[in-house]
C-alpha positions, -999 to +999 in steps of 0.1 A: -064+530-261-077+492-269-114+510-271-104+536-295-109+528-330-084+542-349-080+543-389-047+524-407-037+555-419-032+574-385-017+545-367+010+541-400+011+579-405+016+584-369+031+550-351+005+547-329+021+512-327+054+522-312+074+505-343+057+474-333+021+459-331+029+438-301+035+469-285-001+471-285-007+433-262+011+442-232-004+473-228-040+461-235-038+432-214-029+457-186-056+478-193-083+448-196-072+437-162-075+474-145-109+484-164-139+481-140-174+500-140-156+531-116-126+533-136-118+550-158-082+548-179-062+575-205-032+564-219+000+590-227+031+589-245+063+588-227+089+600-254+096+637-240+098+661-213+065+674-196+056+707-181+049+720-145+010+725-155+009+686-173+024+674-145-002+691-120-027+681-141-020+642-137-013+647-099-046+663-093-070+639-117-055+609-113-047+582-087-025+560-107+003+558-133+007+525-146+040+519-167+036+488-191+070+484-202+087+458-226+123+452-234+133+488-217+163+483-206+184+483-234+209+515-249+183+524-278+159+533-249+178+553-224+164+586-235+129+573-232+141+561-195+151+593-190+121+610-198+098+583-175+125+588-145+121+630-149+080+622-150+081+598-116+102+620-097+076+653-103+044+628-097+030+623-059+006+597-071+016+560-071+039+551-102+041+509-111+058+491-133+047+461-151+063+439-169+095+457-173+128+435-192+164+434-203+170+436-243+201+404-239+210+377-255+193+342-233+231+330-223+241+368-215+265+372-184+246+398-166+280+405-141+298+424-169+287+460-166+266+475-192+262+510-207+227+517-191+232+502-160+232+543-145+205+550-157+184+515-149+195+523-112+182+559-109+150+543-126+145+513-105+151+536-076+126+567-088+097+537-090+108+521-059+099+560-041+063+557-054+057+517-058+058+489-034+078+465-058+085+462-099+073+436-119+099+421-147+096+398-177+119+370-167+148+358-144+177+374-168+157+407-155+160+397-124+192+386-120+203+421-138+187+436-111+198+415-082+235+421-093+230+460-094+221+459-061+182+452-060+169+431-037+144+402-050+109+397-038+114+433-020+127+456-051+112+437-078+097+401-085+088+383-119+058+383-134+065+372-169+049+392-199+015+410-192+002+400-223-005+358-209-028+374-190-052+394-213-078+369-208-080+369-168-058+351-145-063+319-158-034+313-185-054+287-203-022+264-224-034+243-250-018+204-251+004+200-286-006+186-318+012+173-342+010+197-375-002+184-403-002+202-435-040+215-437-030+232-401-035+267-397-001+286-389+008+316-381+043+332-395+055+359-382+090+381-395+105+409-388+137+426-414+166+423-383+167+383-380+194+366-389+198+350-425+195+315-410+161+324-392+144+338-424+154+309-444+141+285-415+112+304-416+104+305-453+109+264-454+085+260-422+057+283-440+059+263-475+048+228-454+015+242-450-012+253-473-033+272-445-002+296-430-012+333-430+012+360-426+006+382-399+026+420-406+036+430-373+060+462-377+053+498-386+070+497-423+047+459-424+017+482-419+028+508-444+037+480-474-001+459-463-024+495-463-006+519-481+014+499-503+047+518-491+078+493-503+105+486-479+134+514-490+164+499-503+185+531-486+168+520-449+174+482-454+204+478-477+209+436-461+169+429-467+169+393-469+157+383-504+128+362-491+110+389-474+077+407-480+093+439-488+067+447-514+033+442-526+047+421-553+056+395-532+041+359-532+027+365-499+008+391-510+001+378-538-011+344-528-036+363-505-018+346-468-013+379-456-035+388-429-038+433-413 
């Protein structure tokens, strides 16, 4: 909840962050946009079964339940999916999805078959039963859909990510300038990029004096507030540039930023 403040260590000790801070965008720009004087909005976690009496519970006190989904359908997820698709079928109160993508590469062939396309069907279908259409991130999404049978601008239509719209719906893009090297940048890494991306970003950051470094994962969070190091075991291809550990010259140099 974006009106709940919570300490560092509970959201590290307990990933209230979902592995990833920009889990956190999507979901608040939803609830910015749906937050009015008469409402009034909880937030769950999806990642298991529920019971007969929590289900009763959020059929009786509630009038909505709003899905803001990111790159969900993917085969790391389809336990998760699962567990949504179990909850939408045992709810009688409108279910909607927003923002919902494809985890693929951008020149993917979405006509080859994939392993969670099951399971994305019985999905699609369980929200269809208690929503009047789904919302996805892109056309890739789409064009999934539409070639497992979904129909577009009736089954589901694209509305890009929720987060552009966390300040109303006037998506406000600023004109480009050309950077100079007093401009303030923002880097951003995560451990999974390739070789070629880290060392692309590591040149970009060392043209300007005013970059800060903004952590973004879980194990970020850990190292910046607990000073937790990355472990060796969980990450034995760490690139060598990264900020693994306090020792680094981005913490260091003080352009981090939690």
């Amino acid at each position: 909840n974006p009106l709940e403040p919570i300490e560092p260590a509970k959201v590290t000790g307990n990933n209230m962050i979902g592995n990833n801070a920009g889990n956190l965008m999507f979901a608040h720009s939803i609830m910015r946009t749906l937050l009015c004087d008469d409402m009034s909005v909880d937030t769950i976690m999806t990642y298991r079964e529920f019971s007969d009496k929590e289900v009763d519970y959020f059929n009786s006190e509630y009038e909505c339940f709003i899905i803001p989904l990111a790159n969900a359908f993917r085969i790391s997820f389809q336990q998760e999916l699962i567990y949504l698709r179990h909850l939408v079928e045992r709810l009688s109160i409108p279910c909607i999805v927003i923002g919902v993508g494809m985890q693929a590469k951008v020149d993917i062939d979405v006509n080859q078959s994939f392993q969670f396309d099951g399971e994305v069907i019985r999905f699609v279908k369980a929200i269809l039963d208690k929503s009047a259409i789904l919302g996805v991130r892109g056309e890739i999404t789409a064009a999934y859909l539409h070639r497992l049978g979904f129909i577009p601008e009736k089954d589901y239509t694209v509305i890009g990510c929720p987060a552009m719209y966390m300040n109303g719906d006037e998506l406000v893009v600023k004109e480009p300038v050309e950077l100079q090297r007093s401009s303030k940048v923002s880097v951003n890494r995560k451990p999974g990029i390739s070789a070629k991306m880290h060392n692309f970003i590591v040149k970009s950051s060392k043209e300007f004096d005013d970059y800060m470094y903004i952590p973004q994962g879980i194990e970020d969070l850990a190292l910046l507030y607990a000073g937790r190091a990355f472990q060796k075991k969980k990450h034995p291809k760490l690139h060598a540039t990264y900020p693994g550990n306090v020792e680094h010259e981005i913490y260091a140099s003080g352009h981090e930023i939690g």
